[in-house]
N, C-alpha and C positions, 0 to 999 in steps of 0.2 A: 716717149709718151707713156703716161699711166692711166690707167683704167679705172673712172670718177675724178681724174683731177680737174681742180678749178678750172682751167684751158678748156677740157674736155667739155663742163658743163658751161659755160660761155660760146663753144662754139653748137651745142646742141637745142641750147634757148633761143636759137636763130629758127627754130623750126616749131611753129604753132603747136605742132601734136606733142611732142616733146618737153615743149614748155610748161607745159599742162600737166604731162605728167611727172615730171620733174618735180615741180610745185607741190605737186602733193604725196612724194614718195620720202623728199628729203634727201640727203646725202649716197652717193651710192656705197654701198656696202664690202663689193665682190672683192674677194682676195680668194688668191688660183694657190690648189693646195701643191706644195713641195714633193711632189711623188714625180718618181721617174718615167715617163711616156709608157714603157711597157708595164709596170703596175695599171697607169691608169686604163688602159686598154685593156687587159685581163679585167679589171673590174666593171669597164663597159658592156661586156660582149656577156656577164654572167647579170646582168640586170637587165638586158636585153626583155621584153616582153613579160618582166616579171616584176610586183610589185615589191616596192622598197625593201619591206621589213622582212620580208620572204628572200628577196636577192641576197642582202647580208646575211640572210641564215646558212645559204648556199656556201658564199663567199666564206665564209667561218669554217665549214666543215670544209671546203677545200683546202686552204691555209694549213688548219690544222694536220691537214692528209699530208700534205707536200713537203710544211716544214715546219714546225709547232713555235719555232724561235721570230719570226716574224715572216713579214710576203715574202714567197719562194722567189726563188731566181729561176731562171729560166730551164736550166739543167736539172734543180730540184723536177720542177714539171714535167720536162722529158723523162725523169725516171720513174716516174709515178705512171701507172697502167692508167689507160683508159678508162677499164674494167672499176679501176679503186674511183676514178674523176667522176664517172657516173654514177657511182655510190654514194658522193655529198650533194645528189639531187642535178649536178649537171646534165643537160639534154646529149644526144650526141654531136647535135651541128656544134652545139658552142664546145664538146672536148674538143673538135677535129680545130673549131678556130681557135680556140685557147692553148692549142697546141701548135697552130703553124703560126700564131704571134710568138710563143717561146721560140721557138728555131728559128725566126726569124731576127729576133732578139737576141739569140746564142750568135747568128750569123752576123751582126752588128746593121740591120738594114734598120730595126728598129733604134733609132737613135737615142741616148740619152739625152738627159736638160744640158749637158752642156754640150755635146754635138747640137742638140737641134736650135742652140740660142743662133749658131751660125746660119740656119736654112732659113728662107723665107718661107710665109704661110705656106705660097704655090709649091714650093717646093717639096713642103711633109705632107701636103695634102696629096701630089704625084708618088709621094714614096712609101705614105703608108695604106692607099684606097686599094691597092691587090692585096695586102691583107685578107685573108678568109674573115667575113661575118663585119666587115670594117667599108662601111660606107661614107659618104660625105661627113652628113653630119655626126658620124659619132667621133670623125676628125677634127671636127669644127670642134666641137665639145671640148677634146683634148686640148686644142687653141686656145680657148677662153679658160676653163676651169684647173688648167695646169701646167700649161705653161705663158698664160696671163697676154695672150699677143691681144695689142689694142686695138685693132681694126677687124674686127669680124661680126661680119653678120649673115646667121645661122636663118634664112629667107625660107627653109623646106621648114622648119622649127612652129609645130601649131600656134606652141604659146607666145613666139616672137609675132604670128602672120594675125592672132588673138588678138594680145595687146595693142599689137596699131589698130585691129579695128575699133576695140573698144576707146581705144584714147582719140582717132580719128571721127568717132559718131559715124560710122560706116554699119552699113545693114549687115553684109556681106564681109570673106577677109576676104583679102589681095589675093591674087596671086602671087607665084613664089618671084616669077621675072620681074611681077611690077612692083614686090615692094623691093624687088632689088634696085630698080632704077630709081625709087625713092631715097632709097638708103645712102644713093650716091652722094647726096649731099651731107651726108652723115660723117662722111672720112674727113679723115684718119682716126675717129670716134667711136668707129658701130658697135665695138663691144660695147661698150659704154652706154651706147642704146637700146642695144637687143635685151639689156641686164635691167633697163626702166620698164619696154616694152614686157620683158616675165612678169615685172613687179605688178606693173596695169592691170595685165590679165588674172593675177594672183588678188589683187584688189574686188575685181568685175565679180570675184566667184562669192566671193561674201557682202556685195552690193556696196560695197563703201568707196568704190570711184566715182567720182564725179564728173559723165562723159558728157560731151555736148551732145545736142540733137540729131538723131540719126538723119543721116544723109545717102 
């Protein structure tokens, strides 16, 4: 299965909210970038609570600190002091998790793309949530945004629980349970969903959606 393909959008136009916003997004777009699970994790965990242009500035003086030639590897990290990680603006929670993702990654539990093509979602999702700083969704994230699995849907995610309200004409959003039972009907699809649902919400903030009537 891939993520926007024709299939995908014929089985998601079976579903009124979707259809709608389908209609008016176009074609999906998402292609999941080529990085290896422990980059994009390190990159997670340092844009944690911090805005974009300020995370990458972070991200940059780390890099540079660890390994100037491109993303450190894991051992780069471990040899780099704490003392120096919190000098390119890192907090200390994220050196302490940007540090037991590298050891964890030295120790091979973080998988690469081609170990983790062989695990199921459930199963990186059990193997990476003990991760320090590494919750559901920023596993979900890694699902969708890099290593491309078709069937997720990120239900804690504002802008996912957002977009159905605004594509739904809902006053209120869902809960995160009910729009997972929603969602059910969505598979083997829901990235594919969850990725119209951002665009709805993405839509809703500069008024150019066109929702039905609130309900």
């Amino acid at each position: 299965m891939t993520i926007g393909s024709p299939e995908a959008l014929r089985h998601l136009r079976r579903d009124p909210v979707l259809k709608r916003v389908i209609r008016q997004v176009g074609p999906c777009t998402l292609v999941a970038a080529k990085r290896q699970p422990y980059e994009a994790l390190v990159r997670a965990i340092a844009h944690q609570q911090v805005h974009g242009r300020a995370a990458e500035a972070i991200l940059g003086r780390f890099i540079a600190c660890c390994c100037p030639d491109g993303f450190p590897a894991p051992e780069a990290v471990l040899a780099t002091t704490p003392e120096a990680m919190r000098a390119c603006g890192l907090s200390a929670n994220k050196v302490l998790a940007i540090r037991d993702i590298a050891e964890k990654a030295a120790a091979g539990i973080v998988p690469t793309r081609a170990q983790a093509r062989r695990l199921s979602d459930d199963a990186l999702i059990e193997r990476l949530l003990p991760l320090r700083g590494v919750g559901r969704w920023t596993v979900e994230m890694l699902l969708i945004f890099t290593l491309g699995r078709p069937d997720i849907l990120p239900v804690d995610d504002f802008g996912v629980r957002e977009g159905y309200r605004v594509a739904a004409g809902h006053d209120e959003q869902l809960k995160p349970r009910a729009l997972g039972v929603v969602g059910d009907a969505w598979a083997p699809h829901r990235t594919t969903a969850a990725w119209y649902l951002w665009r709805a919400a993405d839509l809703a903030k500069d008024g150019s959606f066109k929702a039905p009537a609130a309900i």
